[in-house]
DRENLO-365335 format. One record per residue (C-alpha): residue number from 1; chain; x, y, z. Coordinates in steps of 0.5 Angstrom, whole numbers, plus 2048, in hexadecimal, padded with zeros to 3 digits. Example, Ala and Ser with C-alpha at 12.3 -4.5 7.8 and 13.67 -1.06 7.14 Angstrom:
BEGIN
{k = 1 c = A xx = 819 yy = 7F7 zz = 810}
{k = 2 c = A xx = 81B yy = 7FE zz = 80E}
***
This chain:
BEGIN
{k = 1 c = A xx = 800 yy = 800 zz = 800}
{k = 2 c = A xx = 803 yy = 807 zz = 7FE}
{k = 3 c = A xx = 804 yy = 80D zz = 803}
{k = 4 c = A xx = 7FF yy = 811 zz = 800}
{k = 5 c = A xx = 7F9 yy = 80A zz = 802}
{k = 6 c = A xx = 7FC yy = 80A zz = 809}
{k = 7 c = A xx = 7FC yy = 811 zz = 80A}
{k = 8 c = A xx = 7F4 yy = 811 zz = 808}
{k = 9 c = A xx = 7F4 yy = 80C zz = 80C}
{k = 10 c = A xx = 7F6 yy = 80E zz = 812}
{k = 11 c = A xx = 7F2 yy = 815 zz = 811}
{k = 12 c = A xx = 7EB yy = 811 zz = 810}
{k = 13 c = A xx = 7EC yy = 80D zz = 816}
{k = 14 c = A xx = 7EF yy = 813 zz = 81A}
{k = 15 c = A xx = 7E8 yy = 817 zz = 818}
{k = 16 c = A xx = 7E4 yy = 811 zz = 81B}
{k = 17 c = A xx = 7E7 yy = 810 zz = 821}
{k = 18 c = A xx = 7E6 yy = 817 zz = 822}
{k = 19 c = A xx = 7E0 yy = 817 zz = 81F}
{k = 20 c = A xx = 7DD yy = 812 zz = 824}
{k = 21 c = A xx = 7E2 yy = 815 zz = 82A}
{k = 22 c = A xx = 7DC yy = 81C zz = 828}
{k = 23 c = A xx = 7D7 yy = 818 zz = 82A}
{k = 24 c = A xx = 7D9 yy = 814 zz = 830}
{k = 25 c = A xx = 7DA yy = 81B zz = 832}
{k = 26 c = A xx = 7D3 yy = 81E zz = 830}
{k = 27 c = A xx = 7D0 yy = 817 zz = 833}
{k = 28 c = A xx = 7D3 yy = 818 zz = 83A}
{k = 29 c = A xx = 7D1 yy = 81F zz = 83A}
{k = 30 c = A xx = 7CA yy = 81D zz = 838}
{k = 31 c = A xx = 7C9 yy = 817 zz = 83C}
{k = 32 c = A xx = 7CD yy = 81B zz = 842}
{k = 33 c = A xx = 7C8 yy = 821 zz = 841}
{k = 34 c = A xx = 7C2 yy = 81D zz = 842}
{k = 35 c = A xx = 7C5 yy = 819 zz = 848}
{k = 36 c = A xx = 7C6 yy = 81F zz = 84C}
{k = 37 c = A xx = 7C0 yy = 824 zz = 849}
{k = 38 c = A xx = 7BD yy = 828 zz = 850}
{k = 39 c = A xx = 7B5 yy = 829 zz = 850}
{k = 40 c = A xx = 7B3 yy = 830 zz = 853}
{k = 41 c = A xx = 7AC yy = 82D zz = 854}
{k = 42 c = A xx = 7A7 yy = 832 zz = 858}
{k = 43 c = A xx = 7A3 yy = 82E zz = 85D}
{k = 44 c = A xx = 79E yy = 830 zz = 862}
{k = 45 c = A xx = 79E yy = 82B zz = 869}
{k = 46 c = A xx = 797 yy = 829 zz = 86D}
{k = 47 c = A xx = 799 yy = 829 zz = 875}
{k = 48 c = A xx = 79C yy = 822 zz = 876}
{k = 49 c = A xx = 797 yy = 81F zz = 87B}
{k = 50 c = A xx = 79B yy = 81A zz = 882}
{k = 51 c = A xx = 795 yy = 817 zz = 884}
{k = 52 c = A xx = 793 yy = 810 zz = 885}
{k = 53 c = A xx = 78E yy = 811 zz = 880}
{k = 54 c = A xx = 792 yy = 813 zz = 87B}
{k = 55 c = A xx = 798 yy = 80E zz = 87C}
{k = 56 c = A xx = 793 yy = 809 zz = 87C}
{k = 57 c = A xx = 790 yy = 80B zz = 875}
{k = 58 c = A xx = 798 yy = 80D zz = 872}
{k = 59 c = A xx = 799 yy = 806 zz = 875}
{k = 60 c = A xx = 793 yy = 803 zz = 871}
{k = 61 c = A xx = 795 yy = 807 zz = 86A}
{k = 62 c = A xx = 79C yy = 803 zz = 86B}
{k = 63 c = A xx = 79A yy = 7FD zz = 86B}
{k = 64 c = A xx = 794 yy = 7FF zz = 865}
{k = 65 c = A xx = 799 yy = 802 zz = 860}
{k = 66 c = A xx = 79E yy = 7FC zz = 862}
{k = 67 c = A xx = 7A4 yy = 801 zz = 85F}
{k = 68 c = A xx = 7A7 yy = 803 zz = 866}
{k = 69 c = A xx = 7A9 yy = 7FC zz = 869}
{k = 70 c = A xx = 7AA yy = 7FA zz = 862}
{k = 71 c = A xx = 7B0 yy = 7FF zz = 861}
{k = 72 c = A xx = 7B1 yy = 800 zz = 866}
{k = 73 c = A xx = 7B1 yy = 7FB zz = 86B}
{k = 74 c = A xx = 7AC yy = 7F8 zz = 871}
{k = 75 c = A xx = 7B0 yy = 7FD zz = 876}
{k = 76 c = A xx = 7B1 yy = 803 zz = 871}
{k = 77 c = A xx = 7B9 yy = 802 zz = 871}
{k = 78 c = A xx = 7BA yy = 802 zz = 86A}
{k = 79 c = A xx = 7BD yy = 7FC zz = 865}
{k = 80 c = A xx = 7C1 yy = 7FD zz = 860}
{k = 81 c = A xx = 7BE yy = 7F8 zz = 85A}
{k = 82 c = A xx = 7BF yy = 7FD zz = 854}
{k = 83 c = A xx = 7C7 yy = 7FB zz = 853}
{k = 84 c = A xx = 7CA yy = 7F9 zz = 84D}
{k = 85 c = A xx = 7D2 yy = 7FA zz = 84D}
{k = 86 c = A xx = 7D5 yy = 7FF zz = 848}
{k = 87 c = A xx = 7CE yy = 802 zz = 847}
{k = 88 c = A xx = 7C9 yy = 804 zz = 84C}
{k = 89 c = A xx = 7C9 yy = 804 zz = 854}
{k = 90 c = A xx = 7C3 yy = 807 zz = 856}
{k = 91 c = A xx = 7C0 yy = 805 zz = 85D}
{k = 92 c = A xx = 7B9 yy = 806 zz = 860}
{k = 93 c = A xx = 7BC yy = 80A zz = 866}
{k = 94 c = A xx = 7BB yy = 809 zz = 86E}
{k = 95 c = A xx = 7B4 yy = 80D zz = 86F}
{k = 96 c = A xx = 7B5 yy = 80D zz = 876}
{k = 97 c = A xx = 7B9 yy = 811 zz = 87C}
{k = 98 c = A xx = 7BF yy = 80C zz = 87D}
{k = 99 c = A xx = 7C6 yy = 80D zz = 87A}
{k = 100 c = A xx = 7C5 yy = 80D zz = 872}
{k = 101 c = A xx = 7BE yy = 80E zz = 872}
{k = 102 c = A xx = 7BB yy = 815 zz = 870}
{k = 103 c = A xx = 7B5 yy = 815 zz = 875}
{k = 104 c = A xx = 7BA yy = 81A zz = 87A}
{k = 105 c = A xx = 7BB yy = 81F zz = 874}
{k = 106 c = A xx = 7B5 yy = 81F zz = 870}
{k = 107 c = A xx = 7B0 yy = 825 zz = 870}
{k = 108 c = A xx = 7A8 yy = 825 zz = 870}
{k = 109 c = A xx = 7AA yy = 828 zz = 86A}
{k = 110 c = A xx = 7B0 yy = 823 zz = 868}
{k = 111 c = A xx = 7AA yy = 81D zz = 86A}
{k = 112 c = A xx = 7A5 yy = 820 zz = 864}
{k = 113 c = A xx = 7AA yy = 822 zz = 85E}
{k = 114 c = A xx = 7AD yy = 81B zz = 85E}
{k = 115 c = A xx = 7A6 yy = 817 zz = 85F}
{k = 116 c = A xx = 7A2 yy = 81C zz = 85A}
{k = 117 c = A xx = 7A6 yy = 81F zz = 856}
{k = 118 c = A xx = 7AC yy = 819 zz = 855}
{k = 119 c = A xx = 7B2 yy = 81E zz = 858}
{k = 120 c = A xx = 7B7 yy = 81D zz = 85D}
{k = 121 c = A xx = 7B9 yy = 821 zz = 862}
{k = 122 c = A xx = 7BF yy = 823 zz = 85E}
{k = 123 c = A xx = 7BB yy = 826 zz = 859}
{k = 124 c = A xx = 7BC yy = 820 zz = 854}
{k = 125 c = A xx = 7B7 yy = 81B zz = 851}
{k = 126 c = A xx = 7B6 yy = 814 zz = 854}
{k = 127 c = A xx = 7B8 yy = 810 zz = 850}
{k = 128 c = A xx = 7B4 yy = 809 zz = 851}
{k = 129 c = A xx = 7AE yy = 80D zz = 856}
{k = 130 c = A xx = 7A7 yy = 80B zz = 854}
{k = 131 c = A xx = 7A4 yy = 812 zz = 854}
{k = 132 c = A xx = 79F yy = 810 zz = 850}
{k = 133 c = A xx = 79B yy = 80B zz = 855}
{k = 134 c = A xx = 79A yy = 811 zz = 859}
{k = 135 c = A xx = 798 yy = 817 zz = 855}
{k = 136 c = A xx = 791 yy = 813 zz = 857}
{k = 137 c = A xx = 792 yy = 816 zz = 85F}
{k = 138 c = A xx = 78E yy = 81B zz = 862}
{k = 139 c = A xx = 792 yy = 820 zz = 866}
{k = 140 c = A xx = 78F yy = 81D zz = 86C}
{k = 141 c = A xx = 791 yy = 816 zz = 86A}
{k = 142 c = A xx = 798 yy = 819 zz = 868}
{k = 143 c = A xx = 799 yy = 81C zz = 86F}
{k = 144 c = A xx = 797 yy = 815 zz = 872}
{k = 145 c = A xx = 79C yy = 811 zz = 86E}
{k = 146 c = A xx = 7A0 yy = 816 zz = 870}
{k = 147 c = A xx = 7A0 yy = 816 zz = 877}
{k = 148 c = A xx = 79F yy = 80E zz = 877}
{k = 149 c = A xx = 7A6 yy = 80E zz = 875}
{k = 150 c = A xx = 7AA yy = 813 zz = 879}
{k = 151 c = A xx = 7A7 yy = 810 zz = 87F}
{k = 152 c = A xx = 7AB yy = 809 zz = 87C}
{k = 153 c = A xx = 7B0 yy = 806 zz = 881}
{k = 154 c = A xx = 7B8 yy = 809 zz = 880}
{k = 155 c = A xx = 7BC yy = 803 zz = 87D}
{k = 156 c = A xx = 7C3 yy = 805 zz = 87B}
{k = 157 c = A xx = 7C4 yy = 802 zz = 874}
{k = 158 c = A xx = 7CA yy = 807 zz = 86F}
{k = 159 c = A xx = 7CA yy = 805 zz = 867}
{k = 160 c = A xx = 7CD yy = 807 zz = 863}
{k = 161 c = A xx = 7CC yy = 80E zz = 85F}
{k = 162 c = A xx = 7C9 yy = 80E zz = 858}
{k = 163 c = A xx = 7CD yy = 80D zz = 853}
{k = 164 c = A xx = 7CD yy = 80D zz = 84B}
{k = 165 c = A xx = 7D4 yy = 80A zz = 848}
{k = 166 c = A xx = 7D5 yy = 80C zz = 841}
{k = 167 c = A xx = 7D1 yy = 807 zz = 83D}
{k = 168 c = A xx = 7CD yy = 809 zz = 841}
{k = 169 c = A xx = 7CC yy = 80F zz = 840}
{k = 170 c = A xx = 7CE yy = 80F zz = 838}
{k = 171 c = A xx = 7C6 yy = 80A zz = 839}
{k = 172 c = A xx = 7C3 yy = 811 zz = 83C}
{k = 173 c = A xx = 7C6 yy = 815 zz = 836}
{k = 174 c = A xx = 7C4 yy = 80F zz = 831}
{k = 175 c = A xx = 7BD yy = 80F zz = 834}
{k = 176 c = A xx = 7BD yy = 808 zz = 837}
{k = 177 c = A xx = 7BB yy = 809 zz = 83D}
{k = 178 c = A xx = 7B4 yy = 80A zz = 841}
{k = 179 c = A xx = 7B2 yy = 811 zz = 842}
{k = 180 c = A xx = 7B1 yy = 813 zz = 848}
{k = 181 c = A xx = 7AC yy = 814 zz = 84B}
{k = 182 c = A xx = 7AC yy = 81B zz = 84C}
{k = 183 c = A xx = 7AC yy = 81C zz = 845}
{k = 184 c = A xx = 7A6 yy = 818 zz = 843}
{k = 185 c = A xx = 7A0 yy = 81B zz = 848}
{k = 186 c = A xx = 79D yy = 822 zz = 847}
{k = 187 c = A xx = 79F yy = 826 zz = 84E}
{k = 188 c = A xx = 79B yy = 82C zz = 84C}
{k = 189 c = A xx = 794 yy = 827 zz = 84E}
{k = 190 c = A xx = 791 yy = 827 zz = 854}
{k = 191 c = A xx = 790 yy = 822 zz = 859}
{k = 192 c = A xx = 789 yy = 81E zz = 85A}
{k = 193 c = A xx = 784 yy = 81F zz = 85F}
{k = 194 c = A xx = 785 yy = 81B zz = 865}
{k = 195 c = A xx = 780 yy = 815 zz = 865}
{k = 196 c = A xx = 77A yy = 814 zz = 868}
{k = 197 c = A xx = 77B yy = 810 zz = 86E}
{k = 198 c = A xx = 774 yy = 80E zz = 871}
{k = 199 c = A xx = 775 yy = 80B zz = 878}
{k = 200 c = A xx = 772 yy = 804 zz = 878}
{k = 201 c = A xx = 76D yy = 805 zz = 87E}
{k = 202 c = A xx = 769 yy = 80B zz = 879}
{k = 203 c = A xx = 76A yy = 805 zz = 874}
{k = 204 c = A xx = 766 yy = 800 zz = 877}
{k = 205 c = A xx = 761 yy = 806 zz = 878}
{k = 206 c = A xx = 760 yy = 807 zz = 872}
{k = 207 c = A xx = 75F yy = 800 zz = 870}
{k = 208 c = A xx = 759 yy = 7FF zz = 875}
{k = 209 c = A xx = 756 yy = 805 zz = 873}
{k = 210 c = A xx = 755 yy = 802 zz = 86D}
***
């Protein structure tokens, strides 16, 4: 082969590489954009109640949704099941006041944005948080959720930080990844009326009546 096909050579391999290192740049960029983008969600907060009454109907909305224990464990501490070396670690964290939980640091505030809106206290979208199983919750029903899982029992359990690897990231870019769920509801729409809830003596009033 002549000089002149080896110099062409090595400059069309040269343009390639260089080519592919530009879109490895511009994917990371992307992936990383999206993987740390913040929110500023406007949000209003009922009073969080602390009565009997209202723990025991957070308690019942628990168990109903299945998703707190189903995430985040029986006791609230947090698991890590969405872990997959060399592209994403993404734990559900501890709701509770022990050593790695949330539950000492969390405003009301803090309680409602991550619930009804799908944003974590650090502004950024959770990534594997079912917000949307919850839209259909009142504010007095998201209250008693609320104050069902700050009474929790602290348990001491650290996990590990969020993090994206490289791939990772380049699968954001590339759009290969769910959207989270911060990205996918209406956070302008108001919240449901709260349920009718008729007491059982006033039913079996009723029923005789008849």
């Amino acid at each position: 082969m002549s000089t002149k096909w080896v110099r062409l050579t090595v400059i069309i391999l040269g343009g390639l590489v260089g080519l592919l290192v530009v879109a490895f740049v511009i994917l990371y960029s992307i992936g990383t954009a999206r993987a740390n983008k913040t929110y500023n969600i406007p949000i209003t907060v009922s009073p969080i109640p602390s009565d009997a009454a209202a723990i025991q109907r957070g308690e019942h909305l628990a168990a109903t949704f299945s998703l707190c224990q189903r995430c985040h464990g029986d006791d609230l501490s947090g698991k890590l099941d969405f872990d997959v070396p060399g592209l994403v670690t993404i734990p559900t964290p501890n709701l509770t006041a022990g050593s790695g939980g949330v539950g000492a640091l969390y405003t009301d505030e803090d309680w409602v944005r991550a619930i009804r809106h799908g944003v974590g206290r650090d502004g950024r979208g959770l990534m594997i948080m079912t917000t949307k199983a919850f839209q259909a919750l009142s504010d007095e029903d998201l209250g008693a959720l609320i104050a069902y899982v700050k009474q929790a029992p602290p348990v001491d359990h650290k996990l590990p930080a969020r993090s994206i690897a490289t791939l990772g990231r380049l699968m954001m870019a590339l759009g290969m990844f769910p959207p989270s769920a911060v990205d996918e509801i209406d956070h302008t729409q108001p919240a449901p009326p709260a349920p009718r809830i008729q007491a059982p003596f006033l039913i079996s009033l009723r029923r005789r009546s008849w």
